[in-house]
C-alpha positions as CSV (number, residue, x, y, z in Angstrom):
1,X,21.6,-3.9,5.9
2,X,24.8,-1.5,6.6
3,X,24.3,1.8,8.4
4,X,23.6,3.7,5.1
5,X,20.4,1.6,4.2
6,X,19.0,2.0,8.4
7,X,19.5,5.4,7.9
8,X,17.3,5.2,4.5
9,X,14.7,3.3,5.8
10,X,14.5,5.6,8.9
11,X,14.3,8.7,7.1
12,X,11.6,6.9,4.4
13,X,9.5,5.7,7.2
14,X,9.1,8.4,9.1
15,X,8.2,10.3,5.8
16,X,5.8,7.6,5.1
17,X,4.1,7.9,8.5
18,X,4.4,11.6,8.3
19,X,2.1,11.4,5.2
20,X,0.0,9.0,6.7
21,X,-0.6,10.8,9.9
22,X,-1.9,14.2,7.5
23,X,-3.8,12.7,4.8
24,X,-4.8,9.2,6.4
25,X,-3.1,6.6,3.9
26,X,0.3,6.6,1.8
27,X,2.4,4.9,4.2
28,X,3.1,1.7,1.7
29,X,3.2,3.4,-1.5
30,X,5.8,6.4,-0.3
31,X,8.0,3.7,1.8
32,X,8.0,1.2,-1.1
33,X,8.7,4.0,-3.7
34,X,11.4,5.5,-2.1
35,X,13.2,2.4,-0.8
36,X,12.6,0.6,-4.1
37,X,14.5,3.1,-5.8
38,X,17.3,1.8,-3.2
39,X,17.1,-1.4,-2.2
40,X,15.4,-4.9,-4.7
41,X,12.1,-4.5,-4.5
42,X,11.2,-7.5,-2.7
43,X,13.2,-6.5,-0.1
44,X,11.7,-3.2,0.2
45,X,8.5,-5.2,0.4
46,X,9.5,-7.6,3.1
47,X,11.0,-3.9,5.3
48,X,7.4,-2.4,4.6
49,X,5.3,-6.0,5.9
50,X,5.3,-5.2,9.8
51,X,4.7,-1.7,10.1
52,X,2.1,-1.8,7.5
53,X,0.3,-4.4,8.9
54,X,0.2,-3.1,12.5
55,X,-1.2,0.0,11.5
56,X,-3.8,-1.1,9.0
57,X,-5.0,-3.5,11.6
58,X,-5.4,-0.6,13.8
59,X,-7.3,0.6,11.2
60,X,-9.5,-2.2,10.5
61,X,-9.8,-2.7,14.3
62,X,-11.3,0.6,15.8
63,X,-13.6,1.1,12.8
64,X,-17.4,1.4,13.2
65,X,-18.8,-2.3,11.7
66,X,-16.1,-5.1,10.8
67,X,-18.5,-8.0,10.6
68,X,-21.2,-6.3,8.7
69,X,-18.1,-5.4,6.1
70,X,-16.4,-8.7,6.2
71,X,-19.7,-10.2,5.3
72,X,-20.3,-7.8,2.0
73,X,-16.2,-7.9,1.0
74,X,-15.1,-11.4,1.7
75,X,-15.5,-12.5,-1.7
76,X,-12.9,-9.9,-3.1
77,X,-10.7,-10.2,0.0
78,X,-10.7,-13.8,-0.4
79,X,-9.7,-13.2,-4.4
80,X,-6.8,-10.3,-3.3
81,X,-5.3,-12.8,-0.8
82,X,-5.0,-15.3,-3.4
83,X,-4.0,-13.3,-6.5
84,X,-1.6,-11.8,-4.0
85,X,0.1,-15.1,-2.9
86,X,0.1,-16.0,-6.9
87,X,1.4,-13.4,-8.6
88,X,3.9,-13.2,-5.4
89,X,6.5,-14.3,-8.2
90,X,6.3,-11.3,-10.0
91,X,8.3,-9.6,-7.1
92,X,10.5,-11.8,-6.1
93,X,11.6,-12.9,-9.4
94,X,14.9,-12.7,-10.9
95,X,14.8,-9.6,-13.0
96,X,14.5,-6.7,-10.2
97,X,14.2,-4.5,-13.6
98,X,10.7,-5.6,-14.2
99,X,9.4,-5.0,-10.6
100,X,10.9,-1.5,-10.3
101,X,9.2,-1.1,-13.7
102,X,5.9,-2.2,-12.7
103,X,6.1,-0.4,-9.4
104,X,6.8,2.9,-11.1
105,X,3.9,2.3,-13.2
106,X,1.8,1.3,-9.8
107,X,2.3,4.6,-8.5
108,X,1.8,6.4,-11.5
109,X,-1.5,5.2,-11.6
110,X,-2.2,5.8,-8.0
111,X,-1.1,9.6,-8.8
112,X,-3.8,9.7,-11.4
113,X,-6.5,8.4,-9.4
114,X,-5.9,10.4,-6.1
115,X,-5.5,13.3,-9.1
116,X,-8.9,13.0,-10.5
117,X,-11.3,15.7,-9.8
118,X,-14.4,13.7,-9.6
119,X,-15.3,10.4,-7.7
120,X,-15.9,7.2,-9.5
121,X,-19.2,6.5,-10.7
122,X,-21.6,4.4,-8.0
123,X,-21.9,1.1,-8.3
124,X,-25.3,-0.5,-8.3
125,X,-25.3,-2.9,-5.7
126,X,-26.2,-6.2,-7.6
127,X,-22.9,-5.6,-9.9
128,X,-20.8,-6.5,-6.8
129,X,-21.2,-10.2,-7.1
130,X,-19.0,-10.1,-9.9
131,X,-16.8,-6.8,-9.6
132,X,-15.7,-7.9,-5.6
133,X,-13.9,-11.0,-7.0
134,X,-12.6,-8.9,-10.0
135,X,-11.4,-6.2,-8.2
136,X,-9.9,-8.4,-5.3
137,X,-8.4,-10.8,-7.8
138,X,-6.4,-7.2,-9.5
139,X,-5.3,-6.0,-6.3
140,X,-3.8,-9.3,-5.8
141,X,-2.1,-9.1,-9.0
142,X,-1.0,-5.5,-8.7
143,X,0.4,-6.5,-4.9
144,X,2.3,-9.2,-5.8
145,X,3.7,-7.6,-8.3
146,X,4.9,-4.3,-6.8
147,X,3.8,-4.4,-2.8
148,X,1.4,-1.9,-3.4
149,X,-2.0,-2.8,-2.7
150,X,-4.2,0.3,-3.4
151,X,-5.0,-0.3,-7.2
152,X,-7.8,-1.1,-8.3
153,X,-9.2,-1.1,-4.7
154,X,-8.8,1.6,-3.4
155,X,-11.6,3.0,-6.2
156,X,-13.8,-0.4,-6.0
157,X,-14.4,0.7,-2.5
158,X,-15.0,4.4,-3.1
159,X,-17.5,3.4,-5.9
160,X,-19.3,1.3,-3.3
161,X,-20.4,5.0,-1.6
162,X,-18.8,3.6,1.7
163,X,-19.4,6.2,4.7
164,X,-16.1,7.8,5.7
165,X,-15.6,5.9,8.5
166,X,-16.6,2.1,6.9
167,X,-14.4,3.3,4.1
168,X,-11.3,3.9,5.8
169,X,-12.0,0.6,8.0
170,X,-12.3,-1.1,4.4
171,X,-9.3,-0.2,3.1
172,X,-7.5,-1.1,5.9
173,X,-9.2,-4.2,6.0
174,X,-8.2,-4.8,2.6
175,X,-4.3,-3.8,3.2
176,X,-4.3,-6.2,6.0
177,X,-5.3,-9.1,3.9
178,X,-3.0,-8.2,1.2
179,X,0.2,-7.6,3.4
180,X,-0.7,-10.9,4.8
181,X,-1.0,-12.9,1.7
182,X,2.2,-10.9,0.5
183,X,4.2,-11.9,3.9
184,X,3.3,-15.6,3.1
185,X,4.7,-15.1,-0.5
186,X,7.7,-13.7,0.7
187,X,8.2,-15.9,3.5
188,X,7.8,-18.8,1.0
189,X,10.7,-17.1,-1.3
190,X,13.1,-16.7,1.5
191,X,13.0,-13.2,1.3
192,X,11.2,-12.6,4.2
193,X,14.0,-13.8,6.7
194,X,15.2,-13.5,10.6
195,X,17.1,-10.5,9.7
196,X,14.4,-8.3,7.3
197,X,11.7,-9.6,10.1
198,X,13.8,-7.7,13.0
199,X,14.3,-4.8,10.8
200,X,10.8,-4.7,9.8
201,X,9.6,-4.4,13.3
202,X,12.2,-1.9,14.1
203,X,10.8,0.3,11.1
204,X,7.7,0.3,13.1
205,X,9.4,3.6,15.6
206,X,10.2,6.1,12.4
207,X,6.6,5.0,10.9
208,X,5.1,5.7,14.3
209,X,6.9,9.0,15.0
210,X,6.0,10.2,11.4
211,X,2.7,9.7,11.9
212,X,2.8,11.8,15.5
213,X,4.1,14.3,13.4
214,X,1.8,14.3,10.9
215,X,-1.1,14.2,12.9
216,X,0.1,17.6,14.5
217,X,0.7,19.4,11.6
218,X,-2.5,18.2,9.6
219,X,-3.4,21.2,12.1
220,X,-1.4,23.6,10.6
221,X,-1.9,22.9,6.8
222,X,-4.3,22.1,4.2
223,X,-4.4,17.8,4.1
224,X,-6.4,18.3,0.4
225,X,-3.2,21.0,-0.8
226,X,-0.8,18.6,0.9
227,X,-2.7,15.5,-0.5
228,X,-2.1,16.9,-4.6
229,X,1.2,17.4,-3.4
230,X,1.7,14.0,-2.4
231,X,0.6,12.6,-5.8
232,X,2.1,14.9,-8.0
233,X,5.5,13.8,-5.8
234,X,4.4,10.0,-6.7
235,X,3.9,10.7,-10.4
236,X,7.5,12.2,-10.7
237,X,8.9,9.2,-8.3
238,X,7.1,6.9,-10.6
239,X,8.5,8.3,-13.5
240,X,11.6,7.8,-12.1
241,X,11.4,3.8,-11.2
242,X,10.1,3.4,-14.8
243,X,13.3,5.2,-16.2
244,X,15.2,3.0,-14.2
245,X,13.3,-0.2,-14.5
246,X,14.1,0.5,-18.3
247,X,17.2,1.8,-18.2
């Protein structure tokens, strides 16, 4: 990368862990929308792998019950890991046109979600034999496809009626399996080489900085005012990719 793309990814990182450190998640989708708009969206992808993965083990790590929820999710993690590492192609593929297209759409629908007024309807617990898989095996889909791993997910797990905390340990239980499978793919591709790794782990210091900073000012301002910011940003960024992806 020359001097103009470090400075990029900086600046998009420590936005991303800024929005992170205020509302709790974002880091991915803000990082890969911005710097897919700049860079081939595999490549954004492969930048994103290390710091998202550090931080969503964190997550996963300090949460209140991992093996209680690794018992009840493993069959959709199991499904998103491999759906992931399939549809991998999608990415890395040779028409970058596509994946910018598909990634707009990705956060467009991520807008509309984090948008909706109401929460998603419970789920009776003897539908997730069969919505786990489903759900996991979408996520994959969606990830390989774009590097963003919060649809359909993100809502599976908030339909579940999750506690806070075992809901935030979820979904970072969830990215963590995702980025993983999504390294391997990339790896596998080539894309995921000596140089991106190094610059991946580098991006780790902006990400980490942002989210000092946003942890300080989710003090100061409203994190649900902030939050419908944040989506209607990622509708209009979405928009954006999708004019491009097209274009």
């Amino acid at each position: 990368m020359d001097i103009t793309l470090i400075a990029v990814a900086a600046v998009t990182f420590t936005l991303a862990g800024f929005v992170k450190g205020v509302i709790g998640l974002g880091l991915p989708t803000v990082a890969m929308g911005v710097l897919g708009s700049a860079i081939p969206p595999a490549q954004a992808a492969a930048l994103l792998l290390f710091p998202t993965i550090v931080t969503n083990v964190w997550q996963m790590a300090t949460g209140p019950g991992l093996g209680p929820l690794l018992r009840r999710l493993w069959p959709m993690l199991l499904a998103a890991a491999v759906c992931t590492w399939l549809s991998s192609g999608l990415l890395t593929g040779g028409n970058p046109r596509i994946a910018l297209a598909g990634l707009g759409a990705a956060l467009i629908v991520n807008a509309a979600i984090g948008l909706r007024p109401r929460p998603f309807p419970r789920l009776p617990p003897q539908h997730e034999a069969w919505a786990g898989p489903l759900a996991g095996a979408a996520t994959g889909i969606v990830t390989g496809a774009t590097g963003v791993s919060v649809i359909p997910v993100a809502p599976y797990l908030g339909a579940l009626g999750l506690p806070r905390d075992e809901m935030v340990q979820a979904l970072g239980l969830a990215f963590t399996v995702t980025m993983f499978g999504l390294a391997s793919a990339l790896g596998q591709a080539g894309v995921y080489s000596g140089g991106l790794a190094g610059a991946s782990a580098l991006c780790l210091i902006p990400a980490s900085i942002g989210m000092m900073l946003g942890n300080a000012a989710r003090k100061r301002i409203s994190p649900e005012t902030f939050r419908r910011w944040f989506y209607f940003g990622l509708l209009a960024l979405g928009a954006q990719l999708i004019a491009r992806g097209f274009g």
